[in-house]
C-alpha positions as CSV (number, residue, x, y, z in Angstrom):
1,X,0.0,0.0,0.0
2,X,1.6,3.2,-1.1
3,X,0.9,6.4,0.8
4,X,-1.6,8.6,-0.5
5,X,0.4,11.9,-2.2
6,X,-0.8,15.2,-0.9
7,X,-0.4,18.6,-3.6
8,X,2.5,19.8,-3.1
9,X,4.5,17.4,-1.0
10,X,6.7,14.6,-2.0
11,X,6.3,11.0,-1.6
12,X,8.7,8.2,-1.0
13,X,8.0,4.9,0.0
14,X,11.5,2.6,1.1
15,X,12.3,-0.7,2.5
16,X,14.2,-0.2,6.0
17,X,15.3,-3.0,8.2
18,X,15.8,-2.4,12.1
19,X,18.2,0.0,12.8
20,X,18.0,1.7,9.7
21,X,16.5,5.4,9.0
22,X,15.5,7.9,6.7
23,X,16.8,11.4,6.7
24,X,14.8,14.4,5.5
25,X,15.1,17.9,4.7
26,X,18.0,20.1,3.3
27,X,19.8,20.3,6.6
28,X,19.0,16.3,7.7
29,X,17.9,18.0,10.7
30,X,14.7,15.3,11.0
31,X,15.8,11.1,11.0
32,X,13.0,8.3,10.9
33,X,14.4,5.7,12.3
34,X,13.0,2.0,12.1
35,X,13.2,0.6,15.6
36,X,11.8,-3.2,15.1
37,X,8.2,-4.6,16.0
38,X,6.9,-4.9,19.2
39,X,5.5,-8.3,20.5
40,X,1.6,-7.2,18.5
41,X,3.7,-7.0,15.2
42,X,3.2,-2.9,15.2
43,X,6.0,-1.4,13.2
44,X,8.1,0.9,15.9
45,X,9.6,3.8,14.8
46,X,11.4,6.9,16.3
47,X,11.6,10.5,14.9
48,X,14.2,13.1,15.5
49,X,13.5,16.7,14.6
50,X,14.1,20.3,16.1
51,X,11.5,21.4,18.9
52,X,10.2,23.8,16.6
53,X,8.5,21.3,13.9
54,X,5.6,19.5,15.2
55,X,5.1,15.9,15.3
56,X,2.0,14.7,16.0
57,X,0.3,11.2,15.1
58,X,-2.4,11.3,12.3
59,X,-5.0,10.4,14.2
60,X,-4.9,13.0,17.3
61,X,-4.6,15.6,14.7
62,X,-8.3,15.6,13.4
63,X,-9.7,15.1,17.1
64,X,-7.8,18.6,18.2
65,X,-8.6,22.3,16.7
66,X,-5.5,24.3,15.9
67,X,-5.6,25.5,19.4
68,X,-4.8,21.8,20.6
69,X,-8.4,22.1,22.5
70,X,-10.7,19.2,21.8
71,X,-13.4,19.9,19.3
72,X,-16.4,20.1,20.2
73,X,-19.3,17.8,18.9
């Protein structure tokens, strides 16, 4: 299953075995690094980046407001 591309943003799907990461941006200042599986088979994975950019999981995003206050309704 590829990844679906957004306008305007780049897409790359890779193979990575534990240990191994991805490093993005002009500076490398933000590494994805593929940790292993946990004991449920979920995929683990670690990401490094300045304070400044925001990492958040996709599925908390759409449940906050750009506040970071729960939506209502």
């Amino acid at each position: 299953m590829s990844p679906e591309p957004r306008e305007g943003y780049g897409n790359l799907l890779v193979t990575r075995h534990a240990g191994e990461s991805i490093i993005i941006g002009e500076k490398g200042d933000i590494i994805v690094s593929f940790l292993g599986f946990d004991n449920d088979g979920k995929v683990r994975i670690g990401i490094a980046a300045p304070r400044h950019i925001r990492i958040e999981r996709e599925e908390i995003v759409g449940k906050f407001s750009v506040d970071r206050t729960p939506k209502q309704g």
